[in-house]
C-alpha angles and dihedrals in degrees: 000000000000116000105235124221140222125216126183117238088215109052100008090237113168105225131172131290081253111045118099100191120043122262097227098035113014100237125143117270136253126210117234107203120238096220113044103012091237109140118230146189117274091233093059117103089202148012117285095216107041099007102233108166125245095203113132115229102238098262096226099232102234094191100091088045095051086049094050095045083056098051087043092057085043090056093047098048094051090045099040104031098077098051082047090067130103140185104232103168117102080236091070133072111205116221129201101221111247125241131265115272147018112007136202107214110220093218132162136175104255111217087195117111121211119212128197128218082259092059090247107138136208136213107225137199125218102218114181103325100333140079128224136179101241087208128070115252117258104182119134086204135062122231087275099047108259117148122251108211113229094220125195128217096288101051110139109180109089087187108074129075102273138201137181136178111242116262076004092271112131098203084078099060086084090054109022098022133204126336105216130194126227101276099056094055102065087083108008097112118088113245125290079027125104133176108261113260118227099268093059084067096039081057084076098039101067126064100032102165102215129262115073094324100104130146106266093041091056101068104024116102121269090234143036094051123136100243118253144178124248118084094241099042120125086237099043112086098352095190087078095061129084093052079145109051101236093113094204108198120214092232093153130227139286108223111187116230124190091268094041142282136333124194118226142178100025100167101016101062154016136224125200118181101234134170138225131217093261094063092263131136122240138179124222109208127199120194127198084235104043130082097197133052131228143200120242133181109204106147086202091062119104105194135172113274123219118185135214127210116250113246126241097217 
């Protein structure tokens, strides 16, 4: 369609199709038709000699469109992003959640023993289609052989692989075993072996089914827990965790200071080195009065460390 054009009877100037007044004198404005070149009065809807209209077709304002169309792709990209995710790295296992509800553990007694650079070994659980060591891990080596220091209260340098005894009593390491820092857990698990990723404990946190089966008391020993009150609570009635096999023990924390380490909690929580899809390392923690478990991220915590074995598939 062709654009029409105002002139201005005073001074001739050419303006817009949308000016009323003149640019250069300020008069009000006369239409030109398109179609024939007769000028004609702004108040007329159409050409007096062929009768072409000047009615402008409604222009449709796009803006508010193009605004909602970008707050539409934000929100799906919040929303969907995340289930779009995957772990791709061999160090991950990659868990459907399960559904909501009652559910039937797949769990079998595992006859495979696992050994340690250090020649420890660990008794281990196939649960579902994974299997896990049901003891902490106790080496003072990585799967490479590098040492990992057992360090004592007033250790001061953060970068080496680092070790301590629960409660620092070295009479737990048999049973608790180590609490490592940070360092010491990139490689500390023997071959075929890798630490769990965060969805391999979500796996036990959905689908509780009610009554004293809840996620942290599924997998929490049935013994070495501080007693508590609460009918669903890791350290109240004790003979109902475990329902899983992974036997967690509460062995406690090491939180570095600025003159060294302390060791918390023995007793009254537990602490597994864990990762997350985005290649960081969590902490699941476990707490005698608590019937759920949570994921923490503190880098100066030294925590127990369980492994899985890595699929085939």
């Amino acid at each position: 369609m062709k654009r029409m054009t105002k002139k201005c009877n005073k001074c001739h100037a050419e303006n817009s199709d949308l000016a009323h007044f003149c640019k250069e004198c300020g008069r009000e404005l006369e239409i030109i038709c398109p179609q024939c070149s007769k000028v004609c009065s702004m108040s007329s809807r159409s050409c007096d000699e062929c009768g072409f209209s000047f009615k402008h077709k409604k222009r449709i304002n796009t803006k508010p469109f193009a605004i909602l169309g970008s707050i539409l792709a934000i929100v799906s990209l919040v929303v969907l992003f995340p289930t779009m995710r995957s772990c791709s790295s061999h160090y991950y296992i990659t868990h459907p959640l399960p559904p909501s509800g009652h559910r039937v553990w797949d769990i079998h007694k595992s006859s495979e023993i696992v050994t340690d650079y250090d020649g420890n070994t660990y008794n281990t659980i196939k649960i579902g289609d994974d299997v896990w060591m049901t003891e902490n891990m106790r080496t003072t080596h990585d799967r490479n052989g590098n040492e990992i220091l057992v360090c004592n209260e007033n250790f001061h340098n953060s970068e080496n692989l680092c070790c301590c005894a629960p409660n620092d009593d070295t009479s737990n390491i048999k049973k608790f075993g180590y609490l490592y820092n940070l360092k010491a857990i990139r490689d500390i698990c023997p071959p075929g072996w890798h630490l769990p990723d965060y969805n391999a404990f979500r796996y036990f946190k959905d689908g509780s089914g009610g009554g004293v089966e809840k996620p942290a008391k599924r997998i929490a020993s049935k013994t070495d827990w501080k007693p508590s009150r609460g009918n669903y609570n890791v350290g109240c009635d004790p003979s109902a965790n475990n329902t899983v096999g992974l036997s967690v023990l509460p062995a406690g924390v090491a939180i570095e200071t600025g003159y060294g380490y302390e060791t918390r909690a023995f007793g009254l929580a537990a602490s597994i080195w864990c990762y997350n899809c985005s290649h960081e390392y969590r902490h699941l923690e476990i707490y005698y009065n608590d019937p759920d478990f949570s994921f923490e991220s503190e880098a100066d915590v030294w925590s127990s460390v369980r492994c899985v074995k890595e699929r085939e598939d």
